[in-house]
N, C-alpha and C positions, 0 to 999 in steps of 0.2 A: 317332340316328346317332352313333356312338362319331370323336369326333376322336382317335383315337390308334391306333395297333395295335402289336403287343407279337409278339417270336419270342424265343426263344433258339436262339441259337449254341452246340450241343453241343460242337460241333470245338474252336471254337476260344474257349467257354465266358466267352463274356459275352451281356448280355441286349443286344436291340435296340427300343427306341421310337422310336415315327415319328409326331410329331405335322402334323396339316395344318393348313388354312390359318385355320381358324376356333377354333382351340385357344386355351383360355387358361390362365393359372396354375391355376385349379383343376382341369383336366386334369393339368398336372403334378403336382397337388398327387396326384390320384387314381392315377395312375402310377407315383409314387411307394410308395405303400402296395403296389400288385402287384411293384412292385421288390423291398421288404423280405420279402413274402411267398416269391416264388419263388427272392431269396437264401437263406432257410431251408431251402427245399425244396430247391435243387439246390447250395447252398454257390458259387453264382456271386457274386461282388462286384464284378463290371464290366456300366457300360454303356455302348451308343454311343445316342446319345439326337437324333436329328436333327427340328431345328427350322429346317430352312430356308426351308420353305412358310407356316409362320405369321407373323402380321401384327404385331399387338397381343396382348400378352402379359398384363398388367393391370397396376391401380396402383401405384406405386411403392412402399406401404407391405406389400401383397400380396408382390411381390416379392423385398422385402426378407426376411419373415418365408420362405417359399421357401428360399432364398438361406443363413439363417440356419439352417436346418431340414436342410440336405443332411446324408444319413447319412455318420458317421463312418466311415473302413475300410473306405470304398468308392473305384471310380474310374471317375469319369463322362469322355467323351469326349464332346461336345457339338457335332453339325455345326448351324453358324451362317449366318446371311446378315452382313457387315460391317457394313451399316446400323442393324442392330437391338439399340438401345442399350440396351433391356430386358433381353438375351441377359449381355451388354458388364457392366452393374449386377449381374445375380444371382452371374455367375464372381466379380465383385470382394468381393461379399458372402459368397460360399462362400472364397473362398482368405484374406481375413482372419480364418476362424474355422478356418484350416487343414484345409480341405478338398479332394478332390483331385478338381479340375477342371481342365479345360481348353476354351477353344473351337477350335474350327476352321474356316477359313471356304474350305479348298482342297478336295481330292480328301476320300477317305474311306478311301484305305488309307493316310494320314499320320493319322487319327485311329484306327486301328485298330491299326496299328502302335504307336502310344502307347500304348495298351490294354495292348497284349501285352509291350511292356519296361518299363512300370510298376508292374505285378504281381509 
């Protein structure tokens, strides 16, 4: 059983991942590569990436490497739970390698709107 599922947004031309409750980093990690591929295919370079349902994300050197890894020339909108300090680590490891992330831990049209004035 697949912890993630994947749409794109033609309209308004970013991708959408939705991981649940049992996802871990190498979901993301797996995710990630359908990222790069269907940015080729459709020239989209946003996502909104909602990880609010998931728990444990994995070890911190996992993480890190993640975190370290996020594509350049992209822009991830990331709906968060506040608590999950996993979530909190990987933004701080993508934006030290100037990456353009962001979390969110409100509504989803404040992370979507980011989307669309950051492009």
């Amino acid at each position: 059983m697949s912890k993630s599922s994947i749409t794109v947004d033609l309209e308004r031309r970013f991708l959408r991942f939705q991981f649940e409750q049992g996802a871990t980093v190498t979901d993301w990690v797996e995710a990630q590569a359908v990222f790069l591929r269907l940015s080729e295919e459709t020239g989209i370079r946003r996502a909104l990436v909602d990880v609010r349902k998931q728990q444990f994300a994995g070890p911190a050197m996992e993480l890190f490497e993640f975190g370290y890894n996020i594509p350049s020339g992209a822009l991830f909108a990331v709906l968060s739970d506040p608590r999950s300090d996993d979530h909190k680590f990987v933004e701080t490891v993508a934006l030290n390698r100037g990456k353009s992330v962001r979390l969110f831990f409100g509504a989803e049209a404040q992370a979507i709107e980011w989307l669309m004035t950051e492009a």
